[in-house]
KOLFI-136092 format. One record per residue (C-alpha): z negated, y negated, x. Coordinates in steps of 0.001 Angstrom, whole numbers. Example, Ala and Ser with C-alpha at 12.3 -4.5 7.8 and 13.67 -1.06 7.14 Angstrom:
// KOLFI-136092
<w = -7800	v = 4500	u = 12300>
<w = -7140	v = 1060	u = 13670>
This chain:
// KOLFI-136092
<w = -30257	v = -375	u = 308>
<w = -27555	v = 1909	u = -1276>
<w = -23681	v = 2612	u = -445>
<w = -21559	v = 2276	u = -2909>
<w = -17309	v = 3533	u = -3342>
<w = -15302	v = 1590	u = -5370>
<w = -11648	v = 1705	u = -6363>
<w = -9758	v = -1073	u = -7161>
<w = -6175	v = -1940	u = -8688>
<w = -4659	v = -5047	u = -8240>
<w = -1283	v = -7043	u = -8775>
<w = -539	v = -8696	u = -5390>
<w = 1578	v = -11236	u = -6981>
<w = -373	v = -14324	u = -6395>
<w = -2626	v = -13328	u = -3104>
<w = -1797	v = -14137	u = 408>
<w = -2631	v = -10492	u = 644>
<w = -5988	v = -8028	u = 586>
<w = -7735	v = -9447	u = 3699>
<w = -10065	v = -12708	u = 3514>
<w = -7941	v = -15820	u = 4813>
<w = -8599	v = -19442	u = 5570>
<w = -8025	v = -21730	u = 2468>
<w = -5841	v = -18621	u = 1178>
<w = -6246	v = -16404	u = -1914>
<w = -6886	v = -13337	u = -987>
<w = -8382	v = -9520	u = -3356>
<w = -11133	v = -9658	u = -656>
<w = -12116	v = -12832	u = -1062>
<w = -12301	v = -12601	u = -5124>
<w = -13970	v = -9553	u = -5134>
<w = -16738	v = -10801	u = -2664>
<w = -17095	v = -13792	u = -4609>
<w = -17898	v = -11544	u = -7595>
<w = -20248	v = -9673	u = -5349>
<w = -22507	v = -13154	u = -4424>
<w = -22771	v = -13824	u = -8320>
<w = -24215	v = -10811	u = -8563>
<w = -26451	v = -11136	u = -5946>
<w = -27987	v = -14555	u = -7073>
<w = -25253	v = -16359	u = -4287>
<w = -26388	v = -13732	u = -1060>
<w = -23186	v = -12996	u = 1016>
<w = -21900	v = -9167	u = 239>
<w = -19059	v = -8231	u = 2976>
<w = -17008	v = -5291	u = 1781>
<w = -15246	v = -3370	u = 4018>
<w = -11622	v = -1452	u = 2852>
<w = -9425	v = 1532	u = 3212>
<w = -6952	v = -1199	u = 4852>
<w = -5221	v = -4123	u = 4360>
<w = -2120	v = -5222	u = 1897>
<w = 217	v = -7898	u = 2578>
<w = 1027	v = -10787	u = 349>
<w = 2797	v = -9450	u = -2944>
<w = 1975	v = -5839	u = -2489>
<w = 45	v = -4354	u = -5419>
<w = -2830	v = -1567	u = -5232>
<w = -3356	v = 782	u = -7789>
<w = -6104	v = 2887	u = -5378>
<w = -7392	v = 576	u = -2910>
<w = -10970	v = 1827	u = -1562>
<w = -13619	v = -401	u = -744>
<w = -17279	v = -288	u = 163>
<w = -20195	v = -2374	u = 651>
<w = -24474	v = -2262	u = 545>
<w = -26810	v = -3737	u = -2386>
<w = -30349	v = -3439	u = -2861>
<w = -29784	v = -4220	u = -6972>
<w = -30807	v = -1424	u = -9219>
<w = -27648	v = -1429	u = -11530>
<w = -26716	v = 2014	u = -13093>
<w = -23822	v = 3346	u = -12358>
<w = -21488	v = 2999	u = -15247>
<w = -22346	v = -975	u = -15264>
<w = -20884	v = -2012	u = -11952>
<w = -17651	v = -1590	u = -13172>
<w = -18535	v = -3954	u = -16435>
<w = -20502	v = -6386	u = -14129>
<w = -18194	v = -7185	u = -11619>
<w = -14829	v = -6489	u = -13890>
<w = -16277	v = -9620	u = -16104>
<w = -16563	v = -11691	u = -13205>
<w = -13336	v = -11105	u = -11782>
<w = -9606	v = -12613	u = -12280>
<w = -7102	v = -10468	u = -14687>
<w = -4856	v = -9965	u = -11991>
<w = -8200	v = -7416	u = -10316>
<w = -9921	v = -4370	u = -11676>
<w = -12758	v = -2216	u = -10619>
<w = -11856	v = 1173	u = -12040>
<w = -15044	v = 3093	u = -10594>
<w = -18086	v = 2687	u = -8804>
<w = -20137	v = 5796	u = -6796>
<w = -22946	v = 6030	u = -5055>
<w = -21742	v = 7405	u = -1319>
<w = -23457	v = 8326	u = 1624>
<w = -25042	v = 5785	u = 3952>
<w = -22528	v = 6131	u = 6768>
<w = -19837	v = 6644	u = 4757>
<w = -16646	v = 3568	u = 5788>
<w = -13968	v = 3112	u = 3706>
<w = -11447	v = 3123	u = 6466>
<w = -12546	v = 4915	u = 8900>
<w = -13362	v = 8477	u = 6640>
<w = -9910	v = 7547	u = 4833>
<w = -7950	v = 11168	u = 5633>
<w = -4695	v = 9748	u = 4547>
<w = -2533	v = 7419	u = 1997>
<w = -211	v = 7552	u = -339>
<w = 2028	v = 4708	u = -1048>
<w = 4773	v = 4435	u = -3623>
<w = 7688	v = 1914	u = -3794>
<w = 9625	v = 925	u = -7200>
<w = 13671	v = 583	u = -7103>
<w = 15158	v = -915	u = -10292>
<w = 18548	v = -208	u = -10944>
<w = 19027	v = -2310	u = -14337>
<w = 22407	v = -4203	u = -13739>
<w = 21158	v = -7204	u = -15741>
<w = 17622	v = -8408	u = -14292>
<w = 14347	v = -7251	u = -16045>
<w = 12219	v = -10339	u = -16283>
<w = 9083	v = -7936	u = -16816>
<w = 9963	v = -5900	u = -13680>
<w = 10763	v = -9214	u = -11357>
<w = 7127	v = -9034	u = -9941>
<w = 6493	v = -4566	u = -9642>
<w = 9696	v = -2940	u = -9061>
<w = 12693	v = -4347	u = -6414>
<w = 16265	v = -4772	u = -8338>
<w = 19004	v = -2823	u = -6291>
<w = 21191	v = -2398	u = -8574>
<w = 24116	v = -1381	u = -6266>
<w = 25388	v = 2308	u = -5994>
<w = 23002	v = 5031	u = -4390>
<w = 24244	v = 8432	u = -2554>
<w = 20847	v = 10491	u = -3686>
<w = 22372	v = 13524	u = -1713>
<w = 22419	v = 11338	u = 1291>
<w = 18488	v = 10376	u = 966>
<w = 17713	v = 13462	u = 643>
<w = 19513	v = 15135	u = 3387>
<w = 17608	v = 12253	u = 5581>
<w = 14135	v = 12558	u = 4564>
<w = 13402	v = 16227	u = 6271>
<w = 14277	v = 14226	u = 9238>
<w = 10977	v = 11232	u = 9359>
<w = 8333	v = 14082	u = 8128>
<w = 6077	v = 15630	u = 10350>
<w = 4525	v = 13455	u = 13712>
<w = 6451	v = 10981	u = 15156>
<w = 6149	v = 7672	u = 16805>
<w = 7513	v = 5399	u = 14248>
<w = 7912	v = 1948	u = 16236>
<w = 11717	v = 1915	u = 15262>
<w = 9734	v = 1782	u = 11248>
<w = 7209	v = -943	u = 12155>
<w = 6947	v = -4475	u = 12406>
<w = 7516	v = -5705	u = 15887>
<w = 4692	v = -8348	u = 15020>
<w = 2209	v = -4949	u = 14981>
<w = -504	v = -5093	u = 17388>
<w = -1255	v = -1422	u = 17368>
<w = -535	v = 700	u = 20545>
<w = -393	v = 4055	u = 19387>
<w = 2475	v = 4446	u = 16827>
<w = 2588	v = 8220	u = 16242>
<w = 1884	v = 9013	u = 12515>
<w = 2402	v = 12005	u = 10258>
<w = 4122	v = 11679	u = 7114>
<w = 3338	v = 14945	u = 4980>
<w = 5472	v = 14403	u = 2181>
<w = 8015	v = 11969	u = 958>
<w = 9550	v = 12390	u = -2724>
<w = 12562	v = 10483	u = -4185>
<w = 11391	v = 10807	u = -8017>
<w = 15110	v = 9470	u = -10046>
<w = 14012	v = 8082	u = -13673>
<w = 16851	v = 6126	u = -16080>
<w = 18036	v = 3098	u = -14328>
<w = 14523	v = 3345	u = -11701>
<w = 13724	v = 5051	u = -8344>
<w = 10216	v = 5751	u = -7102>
<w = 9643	v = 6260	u = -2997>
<w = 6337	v = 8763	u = -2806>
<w = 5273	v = 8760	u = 858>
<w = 2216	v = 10685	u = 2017>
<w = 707	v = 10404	u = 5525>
<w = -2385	v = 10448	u = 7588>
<w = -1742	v = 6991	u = 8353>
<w = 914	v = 3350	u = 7914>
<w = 1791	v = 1174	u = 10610>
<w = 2284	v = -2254	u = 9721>
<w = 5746	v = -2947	u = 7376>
<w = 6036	v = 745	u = 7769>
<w = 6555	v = 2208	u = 3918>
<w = 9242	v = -1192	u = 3336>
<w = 11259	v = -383	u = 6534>
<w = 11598	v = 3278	u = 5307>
<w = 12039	v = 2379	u = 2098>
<w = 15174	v = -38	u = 3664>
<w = 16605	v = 2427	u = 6010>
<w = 16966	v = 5204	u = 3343>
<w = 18468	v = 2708	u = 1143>
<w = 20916	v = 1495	u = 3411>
<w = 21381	v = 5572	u = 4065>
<w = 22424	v = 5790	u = 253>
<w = 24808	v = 3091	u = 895>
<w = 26353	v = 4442	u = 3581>
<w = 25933	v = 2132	u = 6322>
<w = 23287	v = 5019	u = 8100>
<w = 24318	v = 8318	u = 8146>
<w = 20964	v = 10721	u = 7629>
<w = 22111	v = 12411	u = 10889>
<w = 21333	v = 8919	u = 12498>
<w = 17641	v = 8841	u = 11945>
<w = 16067	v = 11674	u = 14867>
<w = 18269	v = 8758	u = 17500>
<w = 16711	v = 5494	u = 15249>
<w = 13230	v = 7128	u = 15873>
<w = 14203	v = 8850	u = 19522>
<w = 15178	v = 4450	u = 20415>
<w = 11300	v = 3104	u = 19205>
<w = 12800	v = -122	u = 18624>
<w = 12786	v = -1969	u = 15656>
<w = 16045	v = -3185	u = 16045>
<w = 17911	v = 42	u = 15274>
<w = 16351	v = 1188	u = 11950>
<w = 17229	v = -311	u = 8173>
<w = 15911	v = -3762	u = 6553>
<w = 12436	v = -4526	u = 5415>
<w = 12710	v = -4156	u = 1543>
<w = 10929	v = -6515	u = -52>
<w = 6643	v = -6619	u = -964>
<w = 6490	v = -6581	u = -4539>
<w = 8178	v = -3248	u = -4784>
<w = 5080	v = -1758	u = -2996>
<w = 1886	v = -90	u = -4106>
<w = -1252	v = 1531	u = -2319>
<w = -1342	v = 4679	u = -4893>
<w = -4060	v = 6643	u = -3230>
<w = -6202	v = 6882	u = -419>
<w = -7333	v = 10685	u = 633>
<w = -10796	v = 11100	u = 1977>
C-alpha cells in the first residue's frame, strides 16, 4: 500500500463546498468517486489540507489517500483528470511517506482574495473576483495591516458559528498587490479559522472606506467578538493558493 500527495485546483462555483455532504455536491465527493473507478468500485477516502466553503475556489488544495495499484507516477494525473468534471484538476501526484497527513503536516496557508474594481460588471469575473467598485483609501489598508500580523486570537475575524476553542493564529504576511481596475488580498499564516480570510478581507475594506479607522483594529481584536470587526465579503472572491508543509 503506497501514500500518495496530490494537488488539486478547483472552481468552487457549483459545490456545496470541499467536504463530502449528504445529497450535496461536493470536490471531495467527485474526486473520491474518480478514485472507486479506478479501483474497480473499492471505496478510497482521501483526507485534505482542510476544508472550503461553498463558492470558494482552490488553486493548491492538498490531499492524500492509500492505493495498492501500480500506476506510474506521471499517469495519475491523466487517470483521474479524465475521470473527473472540468470544473476539477489534479495538477500532480507524489509518492509521500507512509505517515505523512495532509492536514495535520500542513505548516501553513496561503490564501488570496480577488477585488474587482471595473465600474461596469465583468460577466467573466462574476464567479472569481468580488466587484467593489466603490472608492478605496490604499494608504488606509496599509497603515492597518501591521496591526493583524503576528499571533493573535482572532475571534473578532471568525465566524461565530466556529466550533474551534483555541483562536490564536499567526498571520506572517499579508500583501495588498493593486493591478488596473483589480485588488489581490495575499494572506500567509500558520493557520485560518473559519470565515477568517472574508472577514479580513471585509474589515480592511470597510477601513478603505472609512467607516474603520486602522487605529481601530488592536481594540476590534483586544473585544474577541465578532460583532465589532468588518462584513464577511463574499465566497467567490476566495482562493486556497498554497498550502506550506
Amino acid at each position: 500500500m503506497q501514500r500518495y500527495k496530490c494537488i488539486v485546483s478547483y472552481d468552487g462555483t457549483q459545490f456545496a463546498g470541499y467536504q463530502v455532504q449528504p445529497n450535496k455536491r461536493t470536490v471531495q465527493g467527485e474526486i473520491e468517486k474518480s478514485l472507486a473507478k479506478l479501483h474497480k468500485g473499492q471505496e478510497v477516502k482521501i483526507s485534505a489540507s482542510g476544508r472550503t466553503d461553498a463558492g470558494v475556489h482552490a488553486r493548491g488544495q492538498v490531499f492524500h489517500f492509500d492505493s495498492s495499484l501500480d500506476i506510474p507516477l506521471g499517469k495519475w494525473e491523466v487517470a483521474l483528470n479524465s475521470m473527473l468534471p472540468d470544473d476539477v484538476a489534479i495538477i500532480c501526484v507524489e509518492k509521500a511517506e507512509r505517515d505523512f497527513h495532509a492536514r495535520f503536516d500542513a505548516q501553513g496557508k496561503e490564501y488570496r482574495y480577488f477585488i474587482s474594481q471595473t465600474h461596469i460588471r465583468d460577466p467573466f469575473k462574476r464567479h472569481f473576483a468580488y466587484k467593489y467598485s466603490y472608492p478605496i483609501n490604499i494608504q488606509a489598508i496599509n497603515e492597518a495591516i501591521p496591526f493583524l500580523l503576528g499571533e493573535h486570537d482572532f475571534t473578532s475575524f471568525c465566524s461565530a458559528k466556529s466550533e474551534v476553542e483555541n483562536k490564536v493564529r499567526e498571520l506572517s504576511e499579508i500583501e495588498l498587490l493593486l493591478e488596473e481596475e483589480a485588488l489581490t488580498f495575499r494572506f500567509v499564516g500558520n493557520g485560518f479559522l473559519y470565515n477568517m480570510v472574508r472577514i479580513l478581507v471585509g474589515t480592511l475594506l470597510d477601513v478603505g472606506s472609512g467607516e474603520i479607522s486602522p487605529s481601530d483594529i488592536p481594540s476590534i481584536l483586544e473585544k474577541k467578538d465578532r460583532i465589532f470587526a468588518g462584513k464577511t465579503a463574499p465566497a467567490h472572491g476566495l482562493y486556497l493558493w498554497e498550502v506550506h508543509y
